[in-house]
C-alpha positions as CSV (number, residue, x, y, z in Angstrom):
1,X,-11.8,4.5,23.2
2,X,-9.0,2.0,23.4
3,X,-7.6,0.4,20.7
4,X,-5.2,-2.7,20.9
5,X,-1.9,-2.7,18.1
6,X,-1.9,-6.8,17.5
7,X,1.0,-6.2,14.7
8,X,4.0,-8.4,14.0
9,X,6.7,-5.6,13.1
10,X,7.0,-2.5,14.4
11,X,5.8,1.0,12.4
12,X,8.0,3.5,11.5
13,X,6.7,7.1,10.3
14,X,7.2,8.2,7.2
15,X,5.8,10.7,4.8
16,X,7.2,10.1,1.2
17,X,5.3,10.3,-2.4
18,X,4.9,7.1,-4.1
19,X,3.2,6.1,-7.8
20,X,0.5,3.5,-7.2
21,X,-0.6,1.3,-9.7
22,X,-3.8,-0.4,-9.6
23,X,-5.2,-2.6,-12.9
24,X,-8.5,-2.6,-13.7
25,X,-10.4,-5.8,-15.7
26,X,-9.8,-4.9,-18.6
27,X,-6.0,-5.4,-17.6
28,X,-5.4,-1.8,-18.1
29,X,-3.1,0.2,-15.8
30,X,-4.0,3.3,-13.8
31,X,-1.7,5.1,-11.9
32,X,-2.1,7.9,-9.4
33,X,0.0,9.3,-6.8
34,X,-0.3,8.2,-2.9
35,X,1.3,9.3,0.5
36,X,2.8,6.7,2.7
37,X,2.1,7.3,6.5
38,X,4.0,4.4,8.0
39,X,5.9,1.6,7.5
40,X,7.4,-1.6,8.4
41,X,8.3,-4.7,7.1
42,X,5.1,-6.8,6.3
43,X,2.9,-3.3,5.6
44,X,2.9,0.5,4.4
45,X,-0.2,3.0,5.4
46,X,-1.0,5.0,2.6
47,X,-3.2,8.6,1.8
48,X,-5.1,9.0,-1.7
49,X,-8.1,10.6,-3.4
50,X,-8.1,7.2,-5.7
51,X,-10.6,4.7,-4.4
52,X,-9.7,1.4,-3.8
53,X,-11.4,-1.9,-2.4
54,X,-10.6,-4.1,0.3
55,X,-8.8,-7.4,-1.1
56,X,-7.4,-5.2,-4.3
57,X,-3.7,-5.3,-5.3
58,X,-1.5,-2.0,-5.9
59,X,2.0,-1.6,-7.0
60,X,4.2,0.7,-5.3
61,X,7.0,2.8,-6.3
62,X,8.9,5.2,-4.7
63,X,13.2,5.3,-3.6
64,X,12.3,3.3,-0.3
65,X,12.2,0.0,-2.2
66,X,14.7,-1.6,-4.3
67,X,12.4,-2.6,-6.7
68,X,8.3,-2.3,-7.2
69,X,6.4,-3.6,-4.1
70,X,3.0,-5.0,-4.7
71,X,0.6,-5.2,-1.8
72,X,-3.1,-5.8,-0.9
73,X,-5.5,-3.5,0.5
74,X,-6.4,-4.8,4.2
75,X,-8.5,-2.2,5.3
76,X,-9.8,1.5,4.4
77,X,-11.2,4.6,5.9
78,X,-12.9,7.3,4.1
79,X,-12.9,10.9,5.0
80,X,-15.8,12.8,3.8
81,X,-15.3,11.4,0.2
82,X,-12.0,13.8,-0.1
83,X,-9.3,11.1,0.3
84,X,-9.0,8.1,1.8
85,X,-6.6,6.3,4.4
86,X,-5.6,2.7,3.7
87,X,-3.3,-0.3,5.2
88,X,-2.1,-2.2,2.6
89,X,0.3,-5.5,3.4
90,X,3.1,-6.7,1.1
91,X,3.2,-9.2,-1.0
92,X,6.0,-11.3,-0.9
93,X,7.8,-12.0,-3.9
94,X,9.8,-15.3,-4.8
95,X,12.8,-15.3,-6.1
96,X,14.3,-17.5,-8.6
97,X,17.8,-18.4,-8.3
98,X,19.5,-20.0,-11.0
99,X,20.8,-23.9,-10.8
């Protein structure tokens, strides 16, 4: 089967350990760990045993960022309920310079 890449930056591998962060209603924070498969600048792929939903927020940490990144869940796979495989895009945030 042939699959077309419609992406606007290119993906670079990488394979590093990150904290996630997702919240849930009740505003409370739960944090697991995730893999990161690939990266580039608008979006990270990500492995984890956590579940999440498509449209969901996460917040990323890990030494590839300057600071926490917080992206949204774009699509999932699962794999025989063991872990699942997720493209997440970034979130951009604004900055507030001072006048």
């Amino acid at each position: 089967m042939e699959t077309s890449e419609n992406r606007r930056h290119k993906r670079e591998e990488i394979i590093k350990v990150m904290g996630c962060t997702i919240y849930q209603q009740s505003n409370q924070p739960i944090e697991f760990d995730c893999v990161s498969t690939n990266i580039s600048q608008s979006g990270i792929g990500l492995l984890t045993t956590t579940a999440l939903k498509k449209g969901q927020d996460i917040k990323l940490i890990n030494d590839i960022f300057p600071y926490p990144r917080t992206a949204t869940v774009r699509w999932s796979k699962e794999y025989n309920g063991l872990y699942y495989s997720y493209g997440v895009e970034f979130i951009e945030q604004l900055r507030v310079t001072p006048q």
